[in-house]
N, C-alpha and C positions, 0 to 999 in steps of 0.2 A: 654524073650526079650521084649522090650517096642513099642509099636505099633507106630510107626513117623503117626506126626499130616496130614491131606488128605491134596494133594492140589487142593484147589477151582478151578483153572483154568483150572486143566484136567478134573474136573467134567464134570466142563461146555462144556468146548470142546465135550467129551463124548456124553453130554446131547442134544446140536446141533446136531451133526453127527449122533444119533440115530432118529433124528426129521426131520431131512433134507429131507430125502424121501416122508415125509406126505408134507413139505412145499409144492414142485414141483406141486402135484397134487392138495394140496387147491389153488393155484395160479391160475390153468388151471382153476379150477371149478368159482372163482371169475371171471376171464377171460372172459369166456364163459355165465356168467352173467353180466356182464358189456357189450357184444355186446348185447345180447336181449334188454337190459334197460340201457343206456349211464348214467342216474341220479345218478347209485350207484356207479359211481367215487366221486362224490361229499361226497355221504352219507360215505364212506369208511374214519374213523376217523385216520388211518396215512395217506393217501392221504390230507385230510382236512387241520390237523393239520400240515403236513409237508408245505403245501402252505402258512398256517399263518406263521410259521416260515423265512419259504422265504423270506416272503413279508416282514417282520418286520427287518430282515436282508440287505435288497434291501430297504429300507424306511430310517433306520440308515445310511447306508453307502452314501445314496442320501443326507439325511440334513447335515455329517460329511463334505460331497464336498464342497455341497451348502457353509458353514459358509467357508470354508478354502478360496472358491473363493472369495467371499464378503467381508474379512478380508484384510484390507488396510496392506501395506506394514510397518515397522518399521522406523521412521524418519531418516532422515541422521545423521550420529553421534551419533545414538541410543547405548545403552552401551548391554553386552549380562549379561543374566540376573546372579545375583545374585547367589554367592554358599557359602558363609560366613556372618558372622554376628557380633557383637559386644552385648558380653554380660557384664551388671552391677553386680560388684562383690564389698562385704564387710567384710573385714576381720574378721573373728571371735573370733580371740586373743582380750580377756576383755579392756586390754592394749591399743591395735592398734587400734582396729577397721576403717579401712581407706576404703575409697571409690574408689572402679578406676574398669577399662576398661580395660577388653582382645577381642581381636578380632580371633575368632574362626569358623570352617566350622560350617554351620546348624547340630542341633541335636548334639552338644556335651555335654558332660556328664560329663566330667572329673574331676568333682569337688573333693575336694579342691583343691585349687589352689596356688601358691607362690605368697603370697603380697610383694609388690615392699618395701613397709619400714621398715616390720619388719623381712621379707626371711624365715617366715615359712608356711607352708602345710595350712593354715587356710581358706584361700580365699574361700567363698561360695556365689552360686547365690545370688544375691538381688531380691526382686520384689519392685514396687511402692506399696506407702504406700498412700491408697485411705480414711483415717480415718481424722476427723476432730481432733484428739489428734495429728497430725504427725507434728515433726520441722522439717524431714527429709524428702526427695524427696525418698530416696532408702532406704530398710530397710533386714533384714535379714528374710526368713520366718518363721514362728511359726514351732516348733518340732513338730515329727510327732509322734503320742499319745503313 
């Protein structure tokens, strides 16, 4: 019969629950050393480190306030922001190659796409063409190798 793989999270359970009895009593003993000597709250590195945590928690949340209140209201007539886009498309039929505009949500991908003059699947992104060789504002980009 095939041995089924452990599961880690009864281990650990386990592994607690057999340790649990020693916590109680290092606790008391820490305890009992922290009344004699008050300093080794400090020194005690989850005590320490959970207070930088805090404070850093409590510092973030305090400057996220701070800007939200200080942040002027949105002009009247302000429009609500953007979820669409208009992307430059060139058809890739040898033929056609025609220039035009779809307007789509952000992040679409759907390329190719139907050119308007010749109604086939061709249509793909354009980028600007940043070269001193360009007659063209939009161009098709370079294959990819």
């Amino acid at each position: 019969m095939a041995q089924e793989n452990p599961n880690r999270l009864v281990e650990w359970l386990h592994a607690i629950r057999a340790h649990a009895p020693t916590v109680r009593q290092g606790f008391a003993n820490w305890w009992e050393a922290v009344r004699e000597e008050p300093v080794l709250i400090w020194e005690t590195p989850a005590v320490r480190y959970g207070a930088y945590g805090l404070g850093g928690v409590i510092t973030i949340w305090l400057a996220s306030a701070g800007i939200t209140m200080f942040t002027p209201p949105a002009p009247e007539g302000a429009k609500s922001e953007a979820t669409s886009a208009d992307f430059h498309v060139i058809c890739s039929n040898s033929t056609c190659q025609t220039h035009f505009v779809v307007h789509r949500e952000f992040g679409f991908r759907g390329f190719p796409v139907a050119c308007p003059k010749c109604k086939e699947q061709k249509g793909l992104q354009a980028v600007p063409c940043t070269g001193d060789h360009c007659t063209q504002r939009w161009i098709l980009p370079d294959p990819a190798p």
